[in-house]
Every structure is written in structure tokens, then in C-alpha cells.
N, C-alpha and C positions, 0 to 999 in steps of 0.2 A: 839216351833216346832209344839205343835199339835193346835195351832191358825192361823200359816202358812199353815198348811194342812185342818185346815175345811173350810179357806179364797179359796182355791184352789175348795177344791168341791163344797163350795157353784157357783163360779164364774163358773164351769161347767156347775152345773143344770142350773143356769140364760141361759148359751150359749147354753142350748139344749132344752127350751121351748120356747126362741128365733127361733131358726133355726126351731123348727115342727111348729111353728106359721108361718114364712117365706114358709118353703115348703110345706102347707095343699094343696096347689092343685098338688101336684107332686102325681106319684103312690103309692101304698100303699107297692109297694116292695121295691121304694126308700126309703121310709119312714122306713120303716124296717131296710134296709140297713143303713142307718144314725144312728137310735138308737142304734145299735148294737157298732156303730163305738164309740159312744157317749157314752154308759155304757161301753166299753176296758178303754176309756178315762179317767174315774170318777174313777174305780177300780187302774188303775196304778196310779193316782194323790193321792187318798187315802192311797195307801197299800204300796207305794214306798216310799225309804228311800233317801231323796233328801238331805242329810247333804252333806258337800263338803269330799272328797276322803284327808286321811293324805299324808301329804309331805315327804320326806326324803327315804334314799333308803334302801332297804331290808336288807343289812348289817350293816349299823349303827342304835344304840340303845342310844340313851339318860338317864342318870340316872341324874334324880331329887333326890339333898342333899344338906342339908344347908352346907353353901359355907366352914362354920369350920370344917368341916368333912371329905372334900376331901381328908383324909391323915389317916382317920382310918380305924380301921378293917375292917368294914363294907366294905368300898370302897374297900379297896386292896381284900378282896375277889371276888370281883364284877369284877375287873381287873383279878383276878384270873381264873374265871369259866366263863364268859360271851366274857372278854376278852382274855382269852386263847391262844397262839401261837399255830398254826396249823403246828407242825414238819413233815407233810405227804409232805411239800409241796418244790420245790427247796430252796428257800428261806423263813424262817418261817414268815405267817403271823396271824395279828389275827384272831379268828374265828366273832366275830364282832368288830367294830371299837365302842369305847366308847367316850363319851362327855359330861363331866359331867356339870352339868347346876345347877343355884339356883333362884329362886325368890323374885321380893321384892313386885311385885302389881298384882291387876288381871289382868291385862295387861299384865303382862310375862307371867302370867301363864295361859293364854288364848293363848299364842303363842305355849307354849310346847305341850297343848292339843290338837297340831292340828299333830304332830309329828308320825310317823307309829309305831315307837317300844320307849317304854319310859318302864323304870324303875322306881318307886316311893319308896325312902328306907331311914328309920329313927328307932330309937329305938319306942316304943309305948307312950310314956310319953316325948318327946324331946319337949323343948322348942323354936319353930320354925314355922317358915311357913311352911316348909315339912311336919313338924309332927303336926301341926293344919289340914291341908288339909287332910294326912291320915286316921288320928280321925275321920271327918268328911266321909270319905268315909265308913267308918267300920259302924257295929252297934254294940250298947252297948253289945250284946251275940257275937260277934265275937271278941271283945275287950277282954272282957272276958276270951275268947279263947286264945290269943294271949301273958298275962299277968300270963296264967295258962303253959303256955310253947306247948300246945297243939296245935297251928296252926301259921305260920310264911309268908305263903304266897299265895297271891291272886292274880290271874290273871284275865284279864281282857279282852273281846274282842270287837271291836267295840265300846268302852266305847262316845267317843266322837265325833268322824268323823270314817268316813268307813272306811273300812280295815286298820284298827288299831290290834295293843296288847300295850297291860298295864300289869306291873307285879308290884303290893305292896308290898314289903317287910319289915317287922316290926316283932318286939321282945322285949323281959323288956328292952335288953341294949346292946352295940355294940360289945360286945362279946360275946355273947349267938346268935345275930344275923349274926355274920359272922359264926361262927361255924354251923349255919343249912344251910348259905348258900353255903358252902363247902361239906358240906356233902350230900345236895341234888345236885348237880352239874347235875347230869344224865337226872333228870327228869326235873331242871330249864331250862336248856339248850335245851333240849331234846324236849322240847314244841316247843322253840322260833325256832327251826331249821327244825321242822316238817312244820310247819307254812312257813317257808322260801321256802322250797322246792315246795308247792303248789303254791305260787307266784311266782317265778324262771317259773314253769309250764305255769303258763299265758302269761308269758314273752317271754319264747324260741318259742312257738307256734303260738305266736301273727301275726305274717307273713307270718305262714304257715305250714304245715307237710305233710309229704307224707302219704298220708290213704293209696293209692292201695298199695303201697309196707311193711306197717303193714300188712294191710289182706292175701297180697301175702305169708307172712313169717308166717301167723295164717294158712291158708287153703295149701298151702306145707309142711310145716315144725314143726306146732302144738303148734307155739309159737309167741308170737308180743312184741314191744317194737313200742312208738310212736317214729316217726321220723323228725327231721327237714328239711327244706323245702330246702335247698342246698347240701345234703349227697350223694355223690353219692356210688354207689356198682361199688365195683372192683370185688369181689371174690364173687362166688356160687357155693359150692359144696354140696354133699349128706351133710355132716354137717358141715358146715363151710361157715359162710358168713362175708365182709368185705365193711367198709362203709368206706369214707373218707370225708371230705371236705377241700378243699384244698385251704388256701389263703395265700397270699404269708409273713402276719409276723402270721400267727396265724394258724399253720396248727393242724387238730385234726382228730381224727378216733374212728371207733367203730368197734370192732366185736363181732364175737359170735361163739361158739362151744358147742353141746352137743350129748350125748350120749343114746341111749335104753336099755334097760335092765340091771338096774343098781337095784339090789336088796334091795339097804340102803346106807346111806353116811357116815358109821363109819369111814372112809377112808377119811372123805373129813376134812384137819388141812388149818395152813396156807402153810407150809412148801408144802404139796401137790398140793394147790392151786397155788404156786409161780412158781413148779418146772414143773406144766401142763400149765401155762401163758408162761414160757420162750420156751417151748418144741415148743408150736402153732404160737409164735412172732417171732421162727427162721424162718418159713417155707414162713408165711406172712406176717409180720410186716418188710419190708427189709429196709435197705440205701441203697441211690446211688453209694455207693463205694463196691466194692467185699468183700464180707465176712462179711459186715457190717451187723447186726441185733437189733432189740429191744429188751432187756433182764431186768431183775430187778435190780436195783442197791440196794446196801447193804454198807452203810455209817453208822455211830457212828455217824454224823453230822444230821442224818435222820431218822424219824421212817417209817418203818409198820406196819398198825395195823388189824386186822382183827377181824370182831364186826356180832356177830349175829343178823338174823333178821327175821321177820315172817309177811310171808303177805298174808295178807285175813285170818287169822288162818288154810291158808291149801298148802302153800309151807313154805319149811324152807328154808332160804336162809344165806349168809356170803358175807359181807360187806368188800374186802380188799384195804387200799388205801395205797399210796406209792410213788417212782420216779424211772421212768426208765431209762436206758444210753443206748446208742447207740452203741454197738461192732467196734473199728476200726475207730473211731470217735468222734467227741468231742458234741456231742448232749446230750441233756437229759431231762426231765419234768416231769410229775404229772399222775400218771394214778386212775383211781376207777375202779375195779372188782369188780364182782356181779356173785358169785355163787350159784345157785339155785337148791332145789332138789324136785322133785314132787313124794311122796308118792305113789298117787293113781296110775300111769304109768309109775311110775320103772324110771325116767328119770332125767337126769343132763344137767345140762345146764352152761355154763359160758357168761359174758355177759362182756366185757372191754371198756372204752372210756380212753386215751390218749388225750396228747396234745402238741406242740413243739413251744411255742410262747418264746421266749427267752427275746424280750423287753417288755413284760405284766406281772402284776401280774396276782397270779394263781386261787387266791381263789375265785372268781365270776364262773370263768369257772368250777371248779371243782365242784361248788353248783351244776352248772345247771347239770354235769355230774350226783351225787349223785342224782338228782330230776329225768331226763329222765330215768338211771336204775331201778326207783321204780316203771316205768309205766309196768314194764315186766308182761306178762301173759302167760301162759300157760294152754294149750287146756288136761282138765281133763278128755274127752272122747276121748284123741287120741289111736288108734290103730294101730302102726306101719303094723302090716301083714294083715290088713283088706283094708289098704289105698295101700298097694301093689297089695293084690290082684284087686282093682279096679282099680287100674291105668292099669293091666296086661288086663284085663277085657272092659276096652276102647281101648287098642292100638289092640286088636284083631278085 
């Protein structure tokens, strides 16, 4: 690579004592002008990362294991915690799709390396192409490490081509290693899905978002959430707003509700959260038939879960996901709630995205949901009575 890239700036500078030889009778301000254009040139040729972009999509993860193994511990934990069944969802799916893969030349394994999410997982000492390649990636003090029981797993970013993850997982022996892979579940997982969420981000915005109507909801209402680029607003009240988008096999919505002068959230559980979502989905979330409404559904076949979270270290928020039914009706699907509480302004805030796509799986759309609720922000100099009295202040 870095023979590719001095071939590139040398063939620069060739092309730019060329061309000031070519233009010596031009002005000295084109002259200028060109060089300018010509050192942008040389700096992005040099300092830019020209390796090709990994293949495969954001949910599926590859684990590299020698091919006898597919049936041990190791593996089944990896199935366990990576591949996980997502019970929040109508129908359970998993949280990433698995494919387990082995190698016999550099040729395959030049192929895997080119893959967005790859798992790399063998005991420390296996006899194997897996576990020679591991070996080979460690150094002898992290080997070390790893043999001493002290360290199990190494991740990896952009290791080969762009926007990649790589995770090494290794231990003396396939019981010691699935046991820390179960055990660390929160934070293995917990990386690869952090990481999802800011691609999912690239993704849903990629065509488009509505800026004026964030700002609009930052400078009225002291709060924003980025928005995609087909949402429309039905509802705008003093606190209550309603987005929808509306297609005919894939319908989805958002809203939001919050509150002033909210002194602390000791109050704020799941049970509370649930019983303030069904209170607000009766009034706004309707069916087309009378009486019909969106409410939580509470199935034995289905979980809810509600997961703490903290963002910027200065709101605390609650993460609740779930399935809702339809009152009077035979609807139902996938919602993420995002309850938020800001210290500094006394303030709460609920933040919901729904969805009623009955022929689709669920779990793509519910990432991008859990990714667009993490954009929420909130305005830490808001002043409800200060913004009244200016608005009072203008219409006079």
C-alpha cells in the first residue's frame, strides 16, 4: 500500500512541475491558483485511505472456525450471544445473522478479509489454519496474556479494508473460551451493535433529512431528533408532536411528548413508561375503525425490555422495546421508546417510533429506529418562562 501511495505522489509532483512549466506565461494569480489546487491534490493522494470499502451487510457477521468445530462450545456460544433471537420483535429474529466460514489457502482467506463484520475464534494453541492466523496476529506479550487467562478478546477496526470490525476471540481451550464469551455478552455485543447503529445513520440519511424541521423542534420546543427525508407531521401541539410516513406495505411513525418541571425521574420504571405510551397512543396513535387505538401488547410469546442509557454523560435516558396491537383490530408490530431525562431543566421527554409492515421482517427497521433515537438532543439552556415571556414580548 504505502508503494501505491508514494507511486501516486510522486506522479503528482511530475504533473505539477509539468503544468507550472506549461503555464510560466499565465498570471501569477493563476499560477497561484493551480498550485493551490495541486498541493489539495498531493495531500488527499498521500493521506487518504484508498483500500476498497468491505462487502456484506451491517447484520451479518462471519465467524472464521476450523471447519471441526462448528459444533463446539465455542460456536454455540457465538450462536448464543451474537446470534441471539431478538424476542422484542413479532416474530423472533436474530440480532445478527451468522455464517460460519473456514479456510484452506490465502485465497480464501483473502476473500474473508474483505467482509464488514468477521469473527476470528479458536483456542490459543489449536492446531489449525484459524489458530496459526490468530497466533500470527497476537504478539508474543498478548499471547501471553491470553494463556494466563487475563485477556480473551481483541477487536479490531478497519483492520483490512474500510469500514470493517474484526473481533479475535481466543483462550487456552474451548471451554474456558466459550464461558468468557457468555459472560461478556454485553460488551461483545454491545460494541458490534454501537457500531451498527452509526452505519444504519449513514444509511437512513443518505437521501436525505429534514434539517428545518430538527431546528424548528430545537428553537420552539428545546429539543431535536434528526429526521428522514419523507416524514411527515400530522400533529403539533404545546407538547406533543406526530410524524408519520406512510407507504402502503410499510407504514411507520414517530412521536414525542415531554414535560417541564419535572424535579427527578424516580418515578420514571417500565411499568410507568408503558402506562404513559398507551395513555398518549390512545389520543394519537388511532385505527381507522372506531375505538380502535395503539396500545402495548403483553404476550408470554414476547418480551419487553427496558435498558438504561446515558448520553453525552449528561441526560439519562431508558431504552424500552416491545410490540404493539391495535384495539378493535387485528394489527400489530415493533415499537423502540426512548425516555429521556435532563437534569439540568427539570425536563422529560418521550421519543416513540412504531411500525405496521406485516409482509417484512422487523429487525433492519427497528436498528434504524434504535439509531435515529440516539440522535435526540436537548437544549441544556432552555428556559420555559424566559421563551414565554419573549414570544409575549414579540406579539405585543
Amino acid at each position: 500500500m504505502e508503494t501505491e501511495t508514494l507511486f501516486i505522489c510522486k506522479r503528482a509532483q511530475i504533473w505539477c512541475h509539468f503544468k507550472l512549466i506549461l503555464h510560466k506565461n499565465l498570471t501569477m494569480k493563476t499560477v497561484h491558483l493551480l498550485t493551490a489546487l495541486i498541493i489539495l491534490f498531493i495531500v488527499s493522494a498521500c493521506n487518504g485511505d484508498y483500500r476498497p470499502k468491505s462487502i456484506g451487510s451491517v447484520d451479518e457477521v462471519l465467524v472464521v472456525m476450523d471447519s471441526t468445530q462448528w459444533n463446539s462450545e465455542t460456536a454455540m456460544a457465538i450462536e448464543e450471544t451474537f446470534g441471539k433471537p431478538m424476542r422484542t420483535l413479532p416474530a423472533p429474529e436474530s440480532s445478527y445473522n451468522l455464517t460460519f466460514r473456514d479456510f484452506r489457502n490465502n485465497e480464501q482467506l483473502d476473500r474473508i478479509r474483505e467482509f464488514k463484520n468477521i469473527i476470528f475464534a479458536a483456542p490459543i494453541d489449536e492446531e489449525s489454519n484459524v489458530g496459526s492466523f490468530i497466533r500470527a496476529l497476537l504478539s508474543e506479550e498478548v499471547e501471553n496474556r491470553v494463556r494466563s487467562g487475563d485477556s480473551f478478546a481483541f477487536p479490531r477496526t478497519d483492520q483490512w479494508v474500510r469500514d470493517q470490525w474484526a473481533l479475535i476471540l481466543t483462550s487456552t481451550d474451548d471451554n474456558a473460551l466459550a464461558d468468557k464469551i457468555r459472560n461478556s455478552e454485553e460488551s461483545l455485543v454491545g460494541n458490534l451493535k454501537e457500531l451498527e447503529f452509526d452505519r444504519r445513520l449513514d444509511d437512513i440519511y443518505r437521501r436525505g433529512e429534514q434539517v428545518a424541521l430538527s431546528d424548528s423542534l430545537w428553537e420552539n420546543h428545546g429539543w431535536s431528533v434528526r429526521i428522514q427525508h419523507d416524514y411527515v407531521q400530522t400533529v403539533d401541539t404545546t407538547n406533543v408532536v406526530v410524524f408519520r410516513r406512510y407507504l402502503p406495505d410499510n407504514n411507520r411513525w414517530m412521536w414525542a411528548w415531554w414535560q417541564d418541571d419535572v424535579p427527578n425521574k424516580d418515578f420514571v420504571n417500565q411499568d410507568w413508561i408503558n402506562a404513559t405510551r398507551d395513555s398518549l397512543m390512545e389520543i394519537y396513535i388511532r385505527g381507522e375503525r372506531d375505538e380502535s387505538y395503539v396500545t402495548t401488547e403483553y404476550s408470554p410469546r414476547r418480551d419487553i425490555t427496558t435498558n438504561t442509557m446515558d448520553i453525552d454523560g449528561r441526560l439519562e435516558g431508558f431504552e424500552t422495546m416491545g410490540t404493539w396491537r391495535m384495539t378493535n383490530d387485528f394489527m400489530g408490530g415493533p415499537f423502540v421508546n426512548f425516555t429521556y431525562y435532563d437534569p439540568e431543566t427539570e425536563r422529560l421527554f418521550m421519543i416513540e417510533y412504531g411500525q405496521f409492515a406485516p409482509n417484512v421482517t422487523k429487525r433492519r427497521f427497528v436498528r434504524q429506529f434504535q439509531s435515529m433515537g440516539r440522535t435526540f438532543q436537548a437544549d441544556s439552556t432552555w428556559n420555559q418562562t424566559d421563551r414565554e415571556q419573549i414570544t409575549e414580548f414579540v406579539r405585543e
